[in-house]
N, C-alpha and C positions, 0 to 999 in steps of 0.2 A: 325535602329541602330543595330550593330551587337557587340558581346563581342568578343572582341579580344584573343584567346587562348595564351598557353602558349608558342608558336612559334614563335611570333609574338610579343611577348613581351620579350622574349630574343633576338628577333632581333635587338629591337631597344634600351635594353641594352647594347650587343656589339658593336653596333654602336656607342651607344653614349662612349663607354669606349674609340672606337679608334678615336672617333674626339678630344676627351678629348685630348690623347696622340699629335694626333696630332696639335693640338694646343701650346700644351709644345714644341715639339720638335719648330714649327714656330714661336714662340715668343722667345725663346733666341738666335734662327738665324737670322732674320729679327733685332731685341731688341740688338744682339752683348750683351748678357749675359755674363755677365764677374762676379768670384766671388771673391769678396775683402772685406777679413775678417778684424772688427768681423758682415759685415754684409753680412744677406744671403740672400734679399729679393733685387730688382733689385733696384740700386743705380744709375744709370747713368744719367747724365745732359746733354746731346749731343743735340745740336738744330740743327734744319734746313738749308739752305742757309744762307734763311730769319735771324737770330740769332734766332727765334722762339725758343719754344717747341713744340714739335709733339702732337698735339693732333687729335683725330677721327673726328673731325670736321672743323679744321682750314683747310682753303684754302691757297696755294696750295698745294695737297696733297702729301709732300714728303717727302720719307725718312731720317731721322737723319743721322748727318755724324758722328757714334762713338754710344757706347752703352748709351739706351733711356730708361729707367725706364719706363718711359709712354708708349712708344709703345709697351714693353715684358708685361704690366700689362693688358693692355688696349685688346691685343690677347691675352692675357690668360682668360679673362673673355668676349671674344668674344666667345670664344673657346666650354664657360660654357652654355653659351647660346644656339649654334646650338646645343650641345649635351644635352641638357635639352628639347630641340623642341622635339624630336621622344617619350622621355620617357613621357612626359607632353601628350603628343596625345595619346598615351596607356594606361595611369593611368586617365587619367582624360574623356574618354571616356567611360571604363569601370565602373567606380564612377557612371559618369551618368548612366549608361544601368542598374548596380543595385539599383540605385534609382529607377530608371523609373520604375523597374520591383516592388520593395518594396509600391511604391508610389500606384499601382493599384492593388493591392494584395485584401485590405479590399473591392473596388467598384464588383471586381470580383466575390470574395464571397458572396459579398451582393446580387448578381445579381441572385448569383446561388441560392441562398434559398429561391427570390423571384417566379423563374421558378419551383422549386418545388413544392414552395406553391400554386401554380395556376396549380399543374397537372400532369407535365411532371417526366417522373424517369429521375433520375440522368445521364443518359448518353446522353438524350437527351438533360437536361439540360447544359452538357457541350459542346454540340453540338454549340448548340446556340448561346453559349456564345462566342465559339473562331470564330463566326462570327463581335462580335461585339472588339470595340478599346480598350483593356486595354495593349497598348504597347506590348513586344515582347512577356507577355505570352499567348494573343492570337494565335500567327503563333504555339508556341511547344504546346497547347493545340489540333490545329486541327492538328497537326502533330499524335499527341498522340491516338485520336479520329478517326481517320482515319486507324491507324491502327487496334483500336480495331472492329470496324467496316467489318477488313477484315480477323478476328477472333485471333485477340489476344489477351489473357490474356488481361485484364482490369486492376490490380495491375502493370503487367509490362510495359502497354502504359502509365497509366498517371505516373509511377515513373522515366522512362524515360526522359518523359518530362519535368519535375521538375528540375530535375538534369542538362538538359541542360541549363536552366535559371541560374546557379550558385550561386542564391541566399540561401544562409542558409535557409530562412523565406518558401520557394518554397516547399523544403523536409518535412515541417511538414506541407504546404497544401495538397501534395499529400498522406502523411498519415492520415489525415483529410478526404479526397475523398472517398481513400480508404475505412475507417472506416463507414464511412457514407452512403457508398453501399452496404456495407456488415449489418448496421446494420437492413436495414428493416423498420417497422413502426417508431421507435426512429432518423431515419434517420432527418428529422426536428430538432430535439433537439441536435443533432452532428454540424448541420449546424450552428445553432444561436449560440450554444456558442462558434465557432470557430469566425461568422461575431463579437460579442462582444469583444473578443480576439483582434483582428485586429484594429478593430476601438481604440480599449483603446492605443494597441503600436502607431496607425497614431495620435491620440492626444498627446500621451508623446514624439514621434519626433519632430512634432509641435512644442511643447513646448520649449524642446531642443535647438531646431534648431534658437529660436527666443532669448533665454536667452545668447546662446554662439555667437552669430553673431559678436556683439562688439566686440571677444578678436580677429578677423581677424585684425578687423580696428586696435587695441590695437598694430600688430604688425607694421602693415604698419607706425603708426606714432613712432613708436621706432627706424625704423632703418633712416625716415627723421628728425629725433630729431638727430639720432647720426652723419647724412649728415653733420648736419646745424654749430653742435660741430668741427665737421672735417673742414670745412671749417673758422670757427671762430680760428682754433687753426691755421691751417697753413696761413694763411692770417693776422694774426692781431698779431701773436707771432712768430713763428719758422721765417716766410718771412724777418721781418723785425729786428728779432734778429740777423739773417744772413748776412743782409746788413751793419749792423755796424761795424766799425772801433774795434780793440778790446780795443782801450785807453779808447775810448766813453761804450765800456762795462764795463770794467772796475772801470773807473773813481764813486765813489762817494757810491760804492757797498762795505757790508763787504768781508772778505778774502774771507771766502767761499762760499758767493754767485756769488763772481765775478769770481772765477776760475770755477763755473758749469755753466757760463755763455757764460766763455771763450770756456769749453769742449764745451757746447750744440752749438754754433757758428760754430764749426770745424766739425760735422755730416752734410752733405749733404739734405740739403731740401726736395730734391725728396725722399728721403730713410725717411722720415714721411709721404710723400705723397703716397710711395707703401702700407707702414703699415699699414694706414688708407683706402688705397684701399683694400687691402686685407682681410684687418677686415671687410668692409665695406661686400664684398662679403660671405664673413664666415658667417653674420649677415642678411643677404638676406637668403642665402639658408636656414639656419638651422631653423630661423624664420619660414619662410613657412611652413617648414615643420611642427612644433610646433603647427601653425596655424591649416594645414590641422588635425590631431591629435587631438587638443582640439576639432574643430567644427564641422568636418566631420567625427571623430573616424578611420582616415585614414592619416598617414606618408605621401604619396604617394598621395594624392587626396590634398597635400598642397603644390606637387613641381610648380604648375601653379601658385602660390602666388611667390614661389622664384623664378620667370622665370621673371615674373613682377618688382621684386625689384629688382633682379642684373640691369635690363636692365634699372630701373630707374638709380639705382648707377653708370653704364658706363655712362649716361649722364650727372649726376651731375657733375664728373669729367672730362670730356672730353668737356664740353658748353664750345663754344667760350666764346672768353673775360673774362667771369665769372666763368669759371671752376676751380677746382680745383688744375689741373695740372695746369692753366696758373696764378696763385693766386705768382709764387715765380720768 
């Protein structure tokens, strides 16, 4: 596994910025985006041959004749998706690389105090060490080692190497190393209370990591609580309040419940059903993210949660027979 620089991760930022765009620009040409105030979020009822509505999974696949709310929502959050794939693969690759690297920090350590303690000075003992597997700090160890070997500066090869590891936690092992070689007989005593050090942060990660896990789950069932809502509201009130006659709304209701009955009648079904897509996706992304933050201590190490719930939310919406869009 390698860490993706910073090249490399503005690539697939701009990337995802222009599939974004283009995605916009393809859903309100394909969608027949039309804007008719006072609403601004995509309104259109235009069905299919079939009298259908369009949705991402209804057979036959074909376009609406007239502008389709479902189809400008439906690529826009298609949209969200491919340009969430390149950032999710960079963010969430690099997550792992400095776990991985955090993860083997203390056995490293521990290794190295063992090899001293049986003998060996310190350079050999790091010798040894970047022969054995603690993930990528192996390779920049004998990277590191290799050069001092071919007369460099011992400070500047292992700090080197440290540094390419990107971990914050790296820099104060190789000032540790450092210290440790320089100090001589006391060089033991540098070594234990740094393995001590380490072991105590992998137990309070541990710990961490087992206490915050639930508030992932916590979001995942927040934004299918709010699906289940979404679907309760357009299917069992807006659908069927739209179907009625306005005398039948009307009839038997005080003044002003039946003329907000009447107004709510006269809004376009689908134009609750963008809203609720909309929010639905607003509710995906930012969740994740929130997610990644509380449990990972990482914004960005929780877009692979929001990559997961939008793509759950296109489906809730889009399922045959039972979708959202086909609920009115």
């Amino acid at each position: 596994m390698r860490y993706i620089e910073d090249q490399g991760k503005y690539a697939a930022y701009i990337g995802a910025g222009i599939i974004v765009i283009l995605s916009f620009a393809l859903a309100f040409i394909l969608g027949k985006y039309r804007l008719v105030l006072p609403y601004l979020v995509p309104e259109g009822a235009a069905t299919r041959s079939s009298g259908t509505t369009w949705t991402l999974f209804n057979q036959p696949w074909q376009l609406p004749h007239g502008s389709s709310a479902s189809l400008t929502d439906t690529i826009l959050a298609l949209g969200i998706v491919f340009a969430l794939v390149p950032v999710v693969y960079v963010t969430y690759n690099n997550y792992r690389y400095l776990k991985l690297v955090e993860r083997n920090i203390p056995r490293f350590m521990r290794d190295i105090l063992e090899s001293t303690n049986s003998g060996l000075i310190l350079p050999r003992a790091l010798i040894q060490a970047s022969t054995q597997d603690y993930g990528p700090i192996s390779h920049e160890i004998a990277v590191g080692m290799t050069k001092f070997s071919m007369g460099y500066e011992f400070k500047s090869s292992i700090m080197e190497s440290c540094e390419r590891l990107k971990h914050p936690f790296m820099l104060q092992v190789g000032q540790i190393i450092i210290e440790a070689y320089a100090a001589g007989g006391k060089m033991h005593d540098v070594l234990q209370s740094s393995v001590v050090l380490f072991n105590g942060l992998e137990q309070y990660d541990e710990q961490k990591q087992s206490e915050l896990k639930p508030y992932t789950q916590l979001v995942y069932i927040s934004v299918v609580i709010f699906l289940v809502i979404a679907y309760i509201i357009i299917s069992r009130f807006i659908g069927p309040l739209n179907n009625l006659p306005v005398s039948k709304t009307v009839s038997g209701l005080p003044a002003n419940v039946s003329s907000f009955s009447v107004g709510l009648s006269k809004i376009p079904p689908v134009y609750f059903e963008s809203i609720f897509f909309i929010s639905g996706l607003l509710e995906s992304i930012f969740g994740g993210i929130v997610a990644g933050k509380i449990v990972n201590a990482s914004a960005s190490a929780g877009l692979r949660h929001s990559l997961v719930l939008v793509i759950i939310t296109i489906i809730v919406f889009n399922a045959p027979i039972i979708g959202i869009f086909t609920t009115t």
